[in-house]
N, C-alpha and C positions, 0 to 999 in steps of 0.2 A: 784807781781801783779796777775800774773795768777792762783796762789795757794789761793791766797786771794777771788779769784772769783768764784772755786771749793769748798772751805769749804762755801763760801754761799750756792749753790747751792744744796749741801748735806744737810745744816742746812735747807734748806727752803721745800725740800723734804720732809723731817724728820717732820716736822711741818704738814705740807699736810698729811702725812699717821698719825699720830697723831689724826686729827682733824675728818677727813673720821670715823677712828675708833671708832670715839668717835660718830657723827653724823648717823651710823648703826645702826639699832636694829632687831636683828635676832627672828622669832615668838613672836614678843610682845603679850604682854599680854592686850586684848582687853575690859574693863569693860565696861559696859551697864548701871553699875548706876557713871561711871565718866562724865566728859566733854569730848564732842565731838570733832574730831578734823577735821579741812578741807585738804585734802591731794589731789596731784594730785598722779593721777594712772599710776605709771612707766611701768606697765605689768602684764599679767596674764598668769597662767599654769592651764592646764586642765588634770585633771590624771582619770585613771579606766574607761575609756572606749577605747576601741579597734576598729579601723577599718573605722575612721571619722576624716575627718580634723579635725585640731584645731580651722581656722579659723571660721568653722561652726558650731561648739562646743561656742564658744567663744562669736558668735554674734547673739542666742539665750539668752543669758543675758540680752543684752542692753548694754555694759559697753565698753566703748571706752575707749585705753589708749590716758593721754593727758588730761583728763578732769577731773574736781573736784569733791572729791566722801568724802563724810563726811562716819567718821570710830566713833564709831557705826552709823549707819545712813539708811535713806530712801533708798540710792542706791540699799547697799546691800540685803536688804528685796527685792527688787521688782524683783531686778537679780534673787534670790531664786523661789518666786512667777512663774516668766516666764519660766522657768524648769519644773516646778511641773507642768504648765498648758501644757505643748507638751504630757504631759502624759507617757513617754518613760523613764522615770526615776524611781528607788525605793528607789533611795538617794542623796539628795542634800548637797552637807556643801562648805561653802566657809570661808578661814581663811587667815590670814595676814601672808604673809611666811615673810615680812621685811617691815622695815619702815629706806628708809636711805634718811638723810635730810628733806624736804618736800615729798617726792614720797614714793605713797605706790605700794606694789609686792603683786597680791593677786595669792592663788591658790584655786581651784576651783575640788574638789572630787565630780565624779558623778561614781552613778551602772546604768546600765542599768537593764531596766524588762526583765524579763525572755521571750523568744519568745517558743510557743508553738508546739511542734515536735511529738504529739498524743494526740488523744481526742478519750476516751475509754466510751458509754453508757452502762451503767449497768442496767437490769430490764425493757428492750424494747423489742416489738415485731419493728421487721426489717420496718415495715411501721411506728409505730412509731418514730424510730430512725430516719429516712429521715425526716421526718416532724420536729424533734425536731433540725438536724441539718441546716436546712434552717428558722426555727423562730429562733433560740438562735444567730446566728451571727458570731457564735465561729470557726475558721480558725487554722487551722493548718500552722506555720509559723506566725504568725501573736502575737504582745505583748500581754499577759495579764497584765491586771489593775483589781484592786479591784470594779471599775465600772463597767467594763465587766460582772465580776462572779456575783456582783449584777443583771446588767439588766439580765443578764442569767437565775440566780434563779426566776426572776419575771417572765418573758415572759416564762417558764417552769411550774412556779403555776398558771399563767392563762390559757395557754395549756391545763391543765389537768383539771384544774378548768371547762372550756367549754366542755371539754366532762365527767364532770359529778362524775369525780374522787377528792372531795371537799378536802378531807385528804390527799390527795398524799404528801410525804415527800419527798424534792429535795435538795440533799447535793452538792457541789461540789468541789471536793478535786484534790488538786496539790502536786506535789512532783518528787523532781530532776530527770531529765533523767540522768543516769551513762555515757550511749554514746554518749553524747552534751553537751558540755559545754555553760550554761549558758540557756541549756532546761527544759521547763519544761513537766510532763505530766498532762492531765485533766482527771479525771474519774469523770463524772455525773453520780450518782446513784441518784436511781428515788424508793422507794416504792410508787404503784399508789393505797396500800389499796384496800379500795374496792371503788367500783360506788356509789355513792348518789344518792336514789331515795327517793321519797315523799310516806311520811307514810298516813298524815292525813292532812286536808288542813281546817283549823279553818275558818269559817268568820262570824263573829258579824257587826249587825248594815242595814243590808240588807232586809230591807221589799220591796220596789219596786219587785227586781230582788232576783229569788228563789236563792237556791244554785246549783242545776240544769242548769239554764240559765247561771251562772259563770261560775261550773265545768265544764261544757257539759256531754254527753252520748255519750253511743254507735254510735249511729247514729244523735248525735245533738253535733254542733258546739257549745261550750260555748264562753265567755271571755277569759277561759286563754288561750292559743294555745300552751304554751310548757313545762306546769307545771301541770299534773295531777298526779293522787293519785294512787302508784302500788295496786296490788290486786285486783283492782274493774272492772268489769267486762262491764261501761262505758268507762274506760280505757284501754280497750282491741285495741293494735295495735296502741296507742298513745304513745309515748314517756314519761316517767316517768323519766326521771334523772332530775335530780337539780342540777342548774349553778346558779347563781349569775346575771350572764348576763341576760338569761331567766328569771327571775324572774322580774326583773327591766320593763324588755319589757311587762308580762302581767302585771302588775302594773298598767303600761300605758292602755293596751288593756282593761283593767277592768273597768277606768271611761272614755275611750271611748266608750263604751259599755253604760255606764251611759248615756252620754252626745246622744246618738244613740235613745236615749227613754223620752228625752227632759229635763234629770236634768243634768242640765249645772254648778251645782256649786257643786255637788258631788266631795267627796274628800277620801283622804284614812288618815284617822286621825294618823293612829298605825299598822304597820305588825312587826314579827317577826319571828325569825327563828333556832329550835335549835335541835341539835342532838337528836336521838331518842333512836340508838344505833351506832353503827359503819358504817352502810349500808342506814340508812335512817336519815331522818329529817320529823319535823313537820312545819307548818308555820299558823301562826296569821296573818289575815287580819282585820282591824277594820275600817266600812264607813261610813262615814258619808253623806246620799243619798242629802239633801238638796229638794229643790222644786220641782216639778215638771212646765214646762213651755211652752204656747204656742206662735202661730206668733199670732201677731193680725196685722198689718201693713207691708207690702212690698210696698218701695220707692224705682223707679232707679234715680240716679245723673250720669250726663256726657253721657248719653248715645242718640247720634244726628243719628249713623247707624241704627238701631234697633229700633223700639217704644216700649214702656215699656210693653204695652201685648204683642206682641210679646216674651219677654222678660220673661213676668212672664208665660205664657204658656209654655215655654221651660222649663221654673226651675222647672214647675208641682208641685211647693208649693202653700199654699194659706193660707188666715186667719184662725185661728181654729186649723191649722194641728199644731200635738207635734213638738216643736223646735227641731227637727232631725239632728245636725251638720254635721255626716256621711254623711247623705241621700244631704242633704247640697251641700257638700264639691262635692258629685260626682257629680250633677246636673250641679254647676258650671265648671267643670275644668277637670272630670275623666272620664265621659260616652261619646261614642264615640257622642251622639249628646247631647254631655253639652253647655251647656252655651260660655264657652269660646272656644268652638270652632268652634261656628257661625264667629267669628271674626279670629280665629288662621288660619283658611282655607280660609278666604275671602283678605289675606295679612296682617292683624294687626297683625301681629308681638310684637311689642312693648304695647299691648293692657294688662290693668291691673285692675283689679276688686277684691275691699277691702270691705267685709261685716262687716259690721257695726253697733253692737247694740247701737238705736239712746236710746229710751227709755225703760224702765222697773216698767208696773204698775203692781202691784201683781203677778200675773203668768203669764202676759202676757207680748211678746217682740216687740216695733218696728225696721225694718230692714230696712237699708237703704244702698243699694249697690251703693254703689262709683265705679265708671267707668272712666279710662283715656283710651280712644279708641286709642290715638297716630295717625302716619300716617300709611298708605301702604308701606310695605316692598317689593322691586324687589331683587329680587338674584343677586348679582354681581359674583362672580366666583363659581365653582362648581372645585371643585378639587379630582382626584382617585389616591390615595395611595397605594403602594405593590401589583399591578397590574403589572404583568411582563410576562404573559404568552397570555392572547387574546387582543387582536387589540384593541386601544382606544375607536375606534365607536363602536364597540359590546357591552363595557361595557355601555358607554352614552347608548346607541338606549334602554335600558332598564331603566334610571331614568326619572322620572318625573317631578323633578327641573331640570331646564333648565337655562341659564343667560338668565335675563332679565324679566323671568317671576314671576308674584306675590309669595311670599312666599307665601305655604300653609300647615299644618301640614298633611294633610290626602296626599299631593302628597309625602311627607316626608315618613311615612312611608310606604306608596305602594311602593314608589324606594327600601328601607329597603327590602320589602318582594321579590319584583323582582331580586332581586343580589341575594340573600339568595336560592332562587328559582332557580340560573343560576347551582348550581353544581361546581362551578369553586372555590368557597370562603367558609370561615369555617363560617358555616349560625349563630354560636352564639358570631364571634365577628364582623357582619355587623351593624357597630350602627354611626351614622353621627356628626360630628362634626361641630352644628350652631354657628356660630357667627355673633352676630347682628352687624352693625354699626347704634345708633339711629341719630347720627349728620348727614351722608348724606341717612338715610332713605334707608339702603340695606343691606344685608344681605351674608356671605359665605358662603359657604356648606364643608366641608372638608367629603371624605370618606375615610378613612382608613382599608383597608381591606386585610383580611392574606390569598393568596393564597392558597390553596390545589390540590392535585394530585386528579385525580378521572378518569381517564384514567384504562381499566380492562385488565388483562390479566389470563388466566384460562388455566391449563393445570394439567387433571389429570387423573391416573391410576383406574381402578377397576377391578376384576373380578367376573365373573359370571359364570351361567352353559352354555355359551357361548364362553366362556374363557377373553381375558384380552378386556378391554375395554376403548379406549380411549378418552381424551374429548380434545382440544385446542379452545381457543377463544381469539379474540382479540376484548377490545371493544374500540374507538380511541372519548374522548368526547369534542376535541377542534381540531378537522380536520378543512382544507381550503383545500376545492376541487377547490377554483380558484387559490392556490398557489401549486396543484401539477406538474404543469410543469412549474413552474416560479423558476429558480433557483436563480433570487435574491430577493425571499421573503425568510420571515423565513420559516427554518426548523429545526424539530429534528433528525439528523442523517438524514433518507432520509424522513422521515414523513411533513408531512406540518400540520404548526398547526396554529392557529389563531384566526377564525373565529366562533371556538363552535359549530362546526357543528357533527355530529356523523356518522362515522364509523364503521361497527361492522360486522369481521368474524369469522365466527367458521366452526368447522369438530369434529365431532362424529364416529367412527366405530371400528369395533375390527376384520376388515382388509375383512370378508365373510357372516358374519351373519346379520349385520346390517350396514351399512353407510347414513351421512346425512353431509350436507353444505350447509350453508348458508351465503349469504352476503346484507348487507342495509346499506342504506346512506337517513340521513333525517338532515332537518334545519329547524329551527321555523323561521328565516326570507330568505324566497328565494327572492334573488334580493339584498338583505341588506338594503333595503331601508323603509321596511313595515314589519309586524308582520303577512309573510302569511308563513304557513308550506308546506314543501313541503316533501315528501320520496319515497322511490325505495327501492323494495325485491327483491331476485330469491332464490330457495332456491331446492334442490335438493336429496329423500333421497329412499335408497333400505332396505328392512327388506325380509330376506328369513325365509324359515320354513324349517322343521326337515324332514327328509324320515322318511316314515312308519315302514321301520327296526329298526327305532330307541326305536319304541313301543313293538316290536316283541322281538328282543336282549335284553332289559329290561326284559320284560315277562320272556323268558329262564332264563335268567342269575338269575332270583326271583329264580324261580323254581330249580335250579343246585344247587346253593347255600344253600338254604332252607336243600335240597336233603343230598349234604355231608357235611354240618354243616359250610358252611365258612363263615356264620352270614353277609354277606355283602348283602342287599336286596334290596340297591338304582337303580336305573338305571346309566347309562353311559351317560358321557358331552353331552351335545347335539353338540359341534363343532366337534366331532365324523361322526354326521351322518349330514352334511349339504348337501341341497336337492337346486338345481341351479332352479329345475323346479317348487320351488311351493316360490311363492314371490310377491309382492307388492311393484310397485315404483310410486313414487307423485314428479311431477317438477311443478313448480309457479312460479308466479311473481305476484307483485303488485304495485302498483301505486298510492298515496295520495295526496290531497291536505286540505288545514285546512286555517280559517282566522279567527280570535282574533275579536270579534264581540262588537260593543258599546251597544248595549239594549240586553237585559235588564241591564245588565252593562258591563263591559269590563275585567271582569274572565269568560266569556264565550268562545267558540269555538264552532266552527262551521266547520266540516270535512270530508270529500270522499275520499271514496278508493275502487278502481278499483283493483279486484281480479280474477285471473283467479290459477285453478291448475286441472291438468291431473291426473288421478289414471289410473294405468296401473297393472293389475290383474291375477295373472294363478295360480289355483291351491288355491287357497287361501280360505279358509274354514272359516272366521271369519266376515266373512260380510253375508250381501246378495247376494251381488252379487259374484261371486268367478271367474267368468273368462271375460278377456275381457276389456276395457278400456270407463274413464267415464270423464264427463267432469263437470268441477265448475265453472262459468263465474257468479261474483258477484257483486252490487255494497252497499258499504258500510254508511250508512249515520251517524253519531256522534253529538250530542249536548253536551257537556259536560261543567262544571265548577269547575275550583281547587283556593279555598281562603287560605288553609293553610300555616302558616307562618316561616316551616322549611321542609324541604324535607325527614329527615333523624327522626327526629324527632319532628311531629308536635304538636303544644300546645295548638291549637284555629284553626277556620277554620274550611272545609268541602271540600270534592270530591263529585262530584254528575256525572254520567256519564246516557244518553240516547240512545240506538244504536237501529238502526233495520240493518239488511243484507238483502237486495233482489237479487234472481235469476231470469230473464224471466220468464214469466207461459208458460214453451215450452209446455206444454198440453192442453194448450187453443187453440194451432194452429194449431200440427200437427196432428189431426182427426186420433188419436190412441184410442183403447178402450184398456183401463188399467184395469181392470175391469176382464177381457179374459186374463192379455198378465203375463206369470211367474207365475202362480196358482197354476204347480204341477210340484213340482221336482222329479217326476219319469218320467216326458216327456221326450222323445229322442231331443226336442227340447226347453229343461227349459234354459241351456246355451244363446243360440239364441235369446232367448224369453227375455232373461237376461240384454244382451246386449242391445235390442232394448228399452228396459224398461229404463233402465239407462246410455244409452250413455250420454245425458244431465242430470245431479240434477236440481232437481226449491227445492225450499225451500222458508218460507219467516221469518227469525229466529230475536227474541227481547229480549232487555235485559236493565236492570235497576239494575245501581250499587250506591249507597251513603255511603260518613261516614261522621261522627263528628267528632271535635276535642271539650275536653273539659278543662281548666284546672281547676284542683281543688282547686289549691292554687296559689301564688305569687312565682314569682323569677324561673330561670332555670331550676334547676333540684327540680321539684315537679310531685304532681300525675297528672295523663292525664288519662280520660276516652275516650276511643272510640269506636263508635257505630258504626252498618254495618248492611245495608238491603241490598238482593241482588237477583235478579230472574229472568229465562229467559226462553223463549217458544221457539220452533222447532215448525213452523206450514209448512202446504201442502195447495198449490194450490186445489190438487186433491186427493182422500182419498187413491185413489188405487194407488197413486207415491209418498208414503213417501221416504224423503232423506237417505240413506243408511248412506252417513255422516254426520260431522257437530253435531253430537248429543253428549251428557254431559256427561261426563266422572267424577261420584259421589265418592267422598268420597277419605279421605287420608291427606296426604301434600299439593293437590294443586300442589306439581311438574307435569311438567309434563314429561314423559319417552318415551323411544324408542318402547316401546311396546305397547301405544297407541296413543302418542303424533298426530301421521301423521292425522288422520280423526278425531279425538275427540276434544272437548275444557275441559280440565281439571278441575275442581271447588275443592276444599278443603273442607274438614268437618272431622275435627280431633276430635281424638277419635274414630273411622272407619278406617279397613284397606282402601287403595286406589280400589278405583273403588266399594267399598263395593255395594252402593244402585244401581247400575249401571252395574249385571253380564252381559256375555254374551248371549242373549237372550232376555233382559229386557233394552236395550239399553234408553237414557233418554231422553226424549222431553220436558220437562220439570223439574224445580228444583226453589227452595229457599233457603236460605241461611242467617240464624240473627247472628249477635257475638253484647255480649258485652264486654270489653276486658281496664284492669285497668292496665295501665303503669308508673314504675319509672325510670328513668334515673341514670345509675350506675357513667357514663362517657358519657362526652359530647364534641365535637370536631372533629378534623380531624378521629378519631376514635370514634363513638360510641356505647355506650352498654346499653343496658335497657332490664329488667326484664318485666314479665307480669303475667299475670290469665286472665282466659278467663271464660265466659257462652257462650257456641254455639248449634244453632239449624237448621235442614236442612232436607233437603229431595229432591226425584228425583221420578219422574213419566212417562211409559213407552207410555201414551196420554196424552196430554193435555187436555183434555176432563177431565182427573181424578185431576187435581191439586187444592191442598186443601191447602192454608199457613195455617191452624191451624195443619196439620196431621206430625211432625215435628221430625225429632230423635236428642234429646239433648246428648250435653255431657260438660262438664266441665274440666279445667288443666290448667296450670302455662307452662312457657317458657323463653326462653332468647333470645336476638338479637344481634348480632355484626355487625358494620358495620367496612371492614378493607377496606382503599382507591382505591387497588389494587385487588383488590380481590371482593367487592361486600358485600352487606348485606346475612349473612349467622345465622341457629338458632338452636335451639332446642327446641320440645316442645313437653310434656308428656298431654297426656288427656284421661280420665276415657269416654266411653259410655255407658250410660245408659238404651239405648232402643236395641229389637231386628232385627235384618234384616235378613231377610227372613229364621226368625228361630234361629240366632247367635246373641248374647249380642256384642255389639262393645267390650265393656271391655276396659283394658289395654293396650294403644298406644304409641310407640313413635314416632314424625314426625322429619325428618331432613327438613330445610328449606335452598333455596339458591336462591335469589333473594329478590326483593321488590314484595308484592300482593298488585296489589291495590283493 
């Protein structure tokens, strides 16, 4: 029995691995033109890649086992598909490794792409290459796809394409890294040919508008703006390359240009454009001008704020005038007192105006402006962004949108120019972020704004025939004088900052010859409450002179030298012979106040400053007076206005500055004949006489500063013209007590230095050594001062740098009796400006003079600059 039960058991076994055997199919063989078969999926294997689960290899597919998958079939396609679209693959296959019973076993072969482990430019200058590696995309470590090296080749040919290089040829070739397995490397070679510039510039079909009025000239703006003809002498200092892009855009400008002169259906039939030789191209324009057309009818709709004269006096169109679309466009919506923003300023926010040609008889158009005035926008939140260094209220106290008050664009962007103006923020990215709500009728304000350092610090060596000379300065431009003894405000290290108030010490000297210190502290709002300025000077400085031996020992040492040949015929340092007895020291203080004034508007100021400073005198041969001590008690009065709308570099706007300085008329009282007193300096008593003459200065000194901003064109960094008038008088109470100080120190850089800085006010007129129109003897009571001065911006930002050229014209006069603005010594020259955050605006600048002073051609100048002039 139980033998009986064993050879079943074997028998039925035997059957089972029979039947199994038979129901396997090992790699079958899968046709595409058989019948399909429905199979459940027993499992899958994933081979040829390294370093990746399976199960996330696996469910990239789609393919769950357990579920029914048709062999040939949709499955498999889509599993494929879904690989190919992760991008990460260079090879997909999937094949039936078995089919037993109903289950099928798939396996699943992938490559991975190659990841990139160097990227080599070939045929770039080093600024290129940077540029090329932040537009192309291309990362080291990172896969390459044939996508990739495509977008690469394009965003490379348009690259080069916009600066003008139309032929540039861009290969980009890959091949194995030896030392990485499964790296690749990229060499982008680049030939950029040559630049594409414009040979000849075709245009047919053009009777209205000359070819002059398209091309433009020399000094005439045409239609195209950035497509002119090399060679021509109209196109001198215009940009001559050909882009593609450029061309499209004067395209455009050409029948807006049309449409500017009332043919509005001007059109451009036919251009073309084709090589000429390797360097240049020509291009076909063909127009077709159409009619010419005027307004006959202006009609306002929807308009209940405004009445429609009102309306039409603003637009300054009328019947008759040429259909102007330009002139148009600005009237409504672009000139600061257009049309739309009668209502932008008055809270219509949501206010919208569609012109509308209603009819058209012959040449004539009626217009019918469609108006939806909307409601009144109030501001609901005002929000300050990347504001981290001064106090919330300092930055508010300075916008003009406020919660709760009407939206208005014009207070929109005065806030704009106010921040921008603060010093504290990078003035070219202060730009607001409106967002309307029109359902509850309000409005947000987002400001978003990038901090900047502008705090100064200065510390530098020089020598001279004085020997080494040193400078320190500290300038502090976000001090809080009410959190310097509060130690739980902020602070920096020990500094208190906040408030945007300014701090500023410095020292000068080279330890005997000269020393000077100073310190100030000023705020445009004292109190924090109102926009009143307030400031505080003292300032304290010693300048000594040389001993006589020092002229003496020179003389010999000429002569010894001369004598046995040792060709040395300088004189000796002057810190050799320093003289304790022959010197000049000036201690002051001063004392200001200013108030931000509403009329005539509210870029005005209005400002006082109480001056007092000591000259303390022996021995000192460079005045009038030479011994003995003298006193300056002044008060200062200021009107000024500043509109411009960037500190660093302005593009629109104007400085306009008014000052007079008054002393007492101390010779109206004290019953001295001046007249009698200091007449002859061979008196035993000219000193005495000296003194009493000048114990007190009276003076009564004026001056008038302005500039212009202009821009010449659109967008940030364009041309900027600035203009500069400037002139100022030394007068006397009394003839026989001119001021010994206080007078104008002509001609140079405009710095001003240790050797005259203490009594003069310094003026610049480059092209002129310093002090040129101004020796000693001829001291200046007068002066003028014209530039006009063409700026481009190189770099703009927390750093910036702008180029120039200048025309300048100026003069000094030793009475004001004599001053003549036409009698003027010109000079001309080019320059640089940097502005570093830490450091200050600092320059260069070369100027040729043209006229003589007092006998000497200015000539050949270089000025170093270090500071802002206004």
């Amino acid at each position: 029995m139980n033998l009986h039960k064993l050879l079943t058991a074997l028998i039925a076994l035997l059957c089972s691995t029979m039947m199994s055997a038979q129901d396997k199919i090992d790699y079958p063989d899968v046709s595409y033109a058989g019948t399909p078969r429905t199979l459940v999926l027993g499992g899958i294997n994933v081979s040829g890649v390294e370093g990746y689960e399976d199960y996330m290899l696996t469910g990239i597919s789609g393919l769950t086992v357990g579920e029914n998958i048709t062999i040939p079939g949709n499955e498999i396609t889509t599993a494929v598909k879904n690989y190919w679209k992760y991008g990460l693959f260079s090879d997909v296959s999937i094949s039936v490794d078995s089919i037993v019973s109903n289950k099928a076993y798939l396996h699943i072969h992938l490559r991975m792409r190659p990841r990139v482990s160097n990227i080599n430019y070939i045929g770039l200058k080093k600024s290129e290459r940077t540029d090329m590696e932040e537009k192309l995309g291309l990362l080291k470590g990172a896969q390459i796809t044939p996508n990739m090296i495509d977008r690469a080749k394009i965003l490379a040919k348009k690259y080069f394409d916009d600066k003008g290089f139309k032929n540039a040829d861009i290969q980009i070739q890959q091949r194995d890294d030896v030392a990485d397995k499964n790296q690749v490397i990229l060499d982008v070679i680049i030939d950029k040919k040559e630049k594409m510039r414009v040979r000849k510039i075709y245009i047919e079909g053009n009777n209205a508008l000359a070819d002059s009025k398209i091309k433009g000239g020399l000094f005439k703006k045409g239609a195209f703006a950035k497509t002119h003809e090399a060679g021509k002498l109209g196109s001198f200092l215009k940009s001559k390359k050909f882009t593609p892009e450029r061309w499209k855009a004067d395209k455009q400008k050409l029948i807006d240009k049309y449409n500017e002169y009332g043919y509005r259906d001007a059109a451009i039939i036919e251009d073309s454009v084709w090589n000429v030789d390797p360097k240049h191209v020509s291009i076909l324009v063909k127009v077709d001008e159409g009619k010419k057309y005027y307004i006959r009818n202006i009609t306002w709709v929807g308009n209940t704020i405004y009445p429609s004269d009102y309306l039409n006096h603003v637009l300054g169109m009328k019947s008759g005038d040429v259909y102007n679309q330009k002139l148009m466009n600005k009237r409504l919506t672009e000139d600061e007192d257009a049309v739309g923003n009668n209502y932008w300023n008055n809270g219509y926010l949501f206010y919208q105006l569609q012109p509308t040609e209603l009819n058209i008889v012959g040449d004539s158009i009626d217009l019918e402006m469609r108006i939806s005035e909307g409601t009144q926008a109030h501001i609901n939140h005002v929000r300050i962004n990347g504001n981290d260094r001064l106090y919330e209220n300092v930055v508010r106290r300075e916008l003009r949108t406020k919660p709760g008050d009407l939206f208005s664009k014009e207070a929109l962007q005065r806030s704009a120019r106010e921040l921008a103006s603060m010093g504290h923020f990078d003035p070219e990215k202060v730009n607001p972020d409106v967002k309307p709500d029109p359902e509850n009728g309000t409005v947000d304000i987002n400001w978003g704004l990038e901090q900047k350092s502008n705090d100064q610090i200065e510390f530098s060596l020089g020598w001279g025939q004085t020997g080494v000379i040193g400078r320190v300065g500290l300038k502090l431009n976000n001090f809080s004088m009410r959190n310097l003894f509060n130690k739980n405000k902020e602070h920096r290290g020990i500094l208190p900052i906040g408030d945007g108030e300014v701090l500023s010490l410095g020292a000068q000297t080279n330890g005997t010859y000269y020393q000077s210190y100073n310190a100030s502290y000023s705020t445009n709002w004292f109190g924090g409450k109102r926009p009143i300025q307030f400031s505080v000077g003292v300032y304290y400085s010693k300048q000594t002179d040389v001993s006589s031996n020092y002229y003496n020992s020179g003389y010999y040492n000429n002569y010894y030298n001369y004598l046995y040949g040792y060709g040395n015929y300088g004189y000796n340092n002057y810190e050799n012979f320093y003289d304790p007895d022959k010197y000049v020291k000036l201690v002051g203080a001063s004392l200001g106040w200013g108030k931000r004034l509403r009329w005539p508007d509210d870029y005005f100021t209005l400002s006082l400053q109480l001056s007092y400073t000591r000259y303390m005198l022996k021995n000192w041969n460079y005045f009038l007076m030479t011994n003995g001590n003298s006193n300056n008690l002044n008060l200062s009065i200021q009107l000024s206005r500043t509109s411009t709308d960037n500190q660093l570099f302005p593009r629109r706007g104007s400085e306009f500055m008014a000052s007079v300085t008054l002393t007492p008329p101390w010779s109206a009282w004290d019953n001295k004949d001046y007249s009698n007193l200091a007449n002859n300096p061979q008196s035993s008593t000219y000193e005495r006489e000296q003194q009493e003459k000048y114990r007190w200065v009276e003076y009564h000194k004026w001056k008038f500063k302005a500039k212009t901003y202009t821009a010449l064109s659109g967008g940030q960094k364009c041309f900027v013209l600035m203009t500069r008038v400037e002139l100022g008088l030394l007068g006397s109470y009394n003839k026989n007590k001119k001021s010994p100080f206080e007078t104008y120190y002509v001609g140079g850089d405009g710095m001003t230095g240790y050797s005259t800085g203490y009594a003069e006010e310094t003026i610049g007129l480059r092209g002129y050594e310093n002090g040129a129109l101004t020796p000693y003897g001829y001291e200046g009571y007068a002066y003028d001062r014209m530039s006009l001065e063409l700026r481009y911006p190189f770099l703009l930002g927390n750093t910036t740098i702008y180029g120039l050229t200048f025309l300048e014209a100026g003069n000094a006069w030793n009475d004001t009796k004599k001053f003549n603005p036409f009698d003027m010594k010109r000079s001309a020259g080019v320059g640089i400006r940097i502005f570093l955050p830490m450091v200050g605006m600092m320059g260069i600048d070369w100027a040729y003079g043209f006229d003589k002073v007092f006998g000497s051609r200015g000539g050949s100048n270089f000025h170093f600059i270090l500071g802002q002039e206004f």
